[in-house]
Structures are given as structure tokens and as C-alpha cells.
Backbone as numpy.savetxt, mean C-alpha at the origin, in Angstrom:
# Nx Ny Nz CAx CAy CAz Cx Cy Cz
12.82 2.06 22.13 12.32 3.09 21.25 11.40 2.43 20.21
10.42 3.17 20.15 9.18 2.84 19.29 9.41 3.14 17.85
9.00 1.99 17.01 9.27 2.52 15.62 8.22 1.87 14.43
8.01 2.40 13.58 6.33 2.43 12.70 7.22 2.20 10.96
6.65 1.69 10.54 6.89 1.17 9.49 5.66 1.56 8.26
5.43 2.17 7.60 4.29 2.24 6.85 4.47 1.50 5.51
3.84 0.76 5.13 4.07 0.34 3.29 2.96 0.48 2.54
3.39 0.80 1.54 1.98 1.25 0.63 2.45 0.53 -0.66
1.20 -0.61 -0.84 1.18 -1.24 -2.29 -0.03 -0.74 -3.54
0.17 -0.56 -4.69 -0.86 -0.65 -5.57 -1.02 -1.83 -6.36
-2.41 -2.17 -6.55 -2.91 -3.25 -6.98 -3.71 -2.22 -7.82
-3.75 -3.27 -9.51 -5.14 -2.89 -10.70 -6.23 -4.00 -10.46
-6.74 -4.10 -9.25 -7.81 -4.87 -8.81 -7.73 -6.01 -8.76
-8.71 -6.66 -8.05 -8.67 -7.85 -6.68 -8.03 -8.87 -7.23
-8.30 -9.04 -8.82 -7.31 -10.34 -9.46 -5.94 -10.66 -9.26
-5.50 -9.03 -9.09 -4.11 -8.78 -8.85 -3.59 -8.89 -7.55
-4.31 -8.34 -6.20 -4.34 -8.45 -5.50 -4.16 -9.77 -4.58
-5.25 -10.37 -5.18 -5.17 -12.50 -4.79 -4.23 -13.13 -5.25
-3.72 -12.85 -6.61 -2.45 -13.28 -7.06 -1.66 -13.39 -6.03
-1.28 -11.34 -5.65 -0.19 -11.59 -5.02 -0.28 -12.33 -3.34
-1.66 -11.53 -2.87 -1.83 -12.63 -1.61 -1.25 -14.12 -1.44
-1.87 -14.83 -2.69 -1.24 -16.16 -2.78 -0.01 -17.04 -3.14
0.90 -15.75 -3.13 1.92 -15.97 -3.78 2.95 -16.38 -2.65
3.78 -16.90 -2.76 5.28 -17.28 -1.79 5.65 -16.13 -0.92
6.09 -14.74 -2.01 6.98 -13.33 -1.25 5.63 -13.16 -0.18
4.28 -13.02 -0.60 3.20 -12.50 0.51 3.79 -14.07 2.12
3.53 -14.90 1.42 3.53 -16.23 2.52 4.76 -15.96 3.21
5.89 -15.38 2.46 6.99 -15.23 3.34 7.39 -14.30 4.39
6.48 -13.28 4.26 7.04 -11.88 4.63 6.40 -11.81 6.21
5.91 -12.64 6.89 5.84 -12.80 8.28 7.01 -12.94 8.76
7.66 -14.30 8.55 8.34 -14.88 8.86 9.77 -13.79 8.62
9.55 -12.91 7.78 10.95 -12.28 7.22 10.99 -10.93 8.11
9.71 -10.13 8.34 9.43 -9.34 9.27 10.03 -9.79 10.41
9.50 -10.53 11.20 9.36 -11.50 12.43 11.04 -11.50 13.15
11.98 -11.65 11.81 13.33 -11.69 12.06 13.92 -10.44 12.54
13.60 -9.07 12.21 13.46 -7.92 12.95 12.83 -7.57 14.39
12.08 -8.38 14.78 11.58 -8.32 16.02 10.02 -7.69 15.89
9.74 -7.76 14.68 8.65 -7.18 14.83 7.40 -7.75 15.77
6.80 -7.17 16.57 6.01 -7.89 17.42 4.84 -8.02 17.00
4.10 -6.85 16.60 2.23 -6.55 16.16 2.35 -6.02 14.51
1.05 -6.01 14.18 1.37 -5.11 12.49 -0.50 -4.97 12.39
-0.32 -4.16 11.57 -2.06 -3.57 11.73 -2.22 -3.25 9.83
-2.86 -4.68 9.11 -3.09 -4.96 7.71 -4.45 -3.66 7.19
-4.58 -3.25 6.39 -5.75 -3.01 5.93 -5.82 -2.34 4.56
-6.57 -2.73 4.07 -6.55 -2.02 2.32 -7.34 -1.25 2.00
-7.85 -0.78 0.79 -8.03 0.35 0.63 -9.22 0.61 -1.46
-10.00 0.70 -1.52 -10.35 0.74 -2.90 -10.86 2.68 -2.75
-9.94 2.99 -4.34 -9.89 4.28 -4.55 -10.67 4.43 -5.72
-11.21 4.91 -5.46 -12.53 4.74 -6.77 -12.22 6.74 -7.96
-11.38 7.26 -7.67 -10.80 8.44 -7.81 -9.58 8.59 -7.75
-8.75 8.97 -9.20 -7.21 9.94 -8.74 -7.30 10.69 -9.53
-6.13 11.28 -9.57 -5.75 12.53 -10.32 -4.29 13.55 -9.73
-3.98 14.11 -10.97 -2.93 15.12 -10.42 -2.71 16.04 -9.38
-2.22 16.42 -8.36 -2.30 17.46 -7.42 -1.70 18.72 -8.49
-1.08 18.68 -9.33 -0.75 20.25 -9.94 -1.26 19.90 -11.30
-1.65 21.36 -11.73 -2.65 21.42 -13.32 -1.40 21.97 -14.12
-1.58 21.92 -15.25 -0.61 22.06 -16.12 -0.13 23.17 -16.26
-0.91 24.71 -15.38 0.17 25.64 -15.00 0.88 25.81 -13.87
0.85 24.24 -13.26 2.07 24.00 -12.11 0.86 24.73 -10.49
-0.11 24.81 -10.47 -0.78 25.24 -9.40 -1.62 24.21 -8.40
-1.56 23.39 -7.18 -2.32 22.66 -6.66 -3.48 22.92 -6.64
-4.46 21.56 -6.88 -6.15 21.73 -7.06 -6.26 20.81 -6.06
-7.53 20.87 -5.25 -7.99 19.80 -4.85 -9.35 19.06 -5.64
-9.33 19.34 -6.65 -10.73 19.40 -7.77 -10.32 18.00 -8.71
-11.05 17.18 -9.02 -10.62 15.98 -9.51 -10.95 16.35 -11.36
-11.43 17.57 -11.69 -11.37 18.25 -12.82 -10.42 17.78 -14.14
């Protein structure tokens, strides 16, 4: 049986980012995966140049970055 794993990190930009790249927990987490059997993994990041709330302050979803 097939099974998917999603993780989602935030980084306050690339300084932060390389930090953690270079850090031990990043260097380790193959090897710690790996112990699960994980076979393949598919990396990729992401720059969000936009957020905002999905509900306005009378509780109603916008898709409007307003």
C-alpha cells in the first residue's frame, strides 16, 4: 500500500532557509526518513510574494488580497 507524506515548512527568506539547509536536523533527515523505508521523495520550494486572511472581519471568505 502506497503512502504520501506531505510537509510544509515556512522560512522568512533564503538566510533562513540556508541556515536551516546547513544545519545537522536538515543533514540528518535522509538518513532518519530512510529508516521508514522510504524509497523516492520529490523536494521543491516555493517563494510567496502574497498572503492574507481567507475570512474578513465579518467572518465571510474572500479570495481578494484586499
Amino acid at each position: 500500500m502506497a503512502t504520501r507524506i506531505h510537509v510544509f515548512e515556512e522560512w522568512h527568506g533564503e538566510a533562513a532557509l540556508a541556515a536551516h539547509l546547513a544545519g545537522p536536523q536538515y543533514r540528518g533527515m535522509l538518513g532518519h526518513i530512510g529508516a521508514f523505508g522510504v524509497r523516492a521523495s520529490s523536494s521543491r520550494k516555493f517563494a510567496v510574494s502574497r498572503e492574507g486572511p481567507v475570512y474578513n472581519s465579518q467572518g465571510v471568505a474572500s479570495a481578494g488580497f484586499d
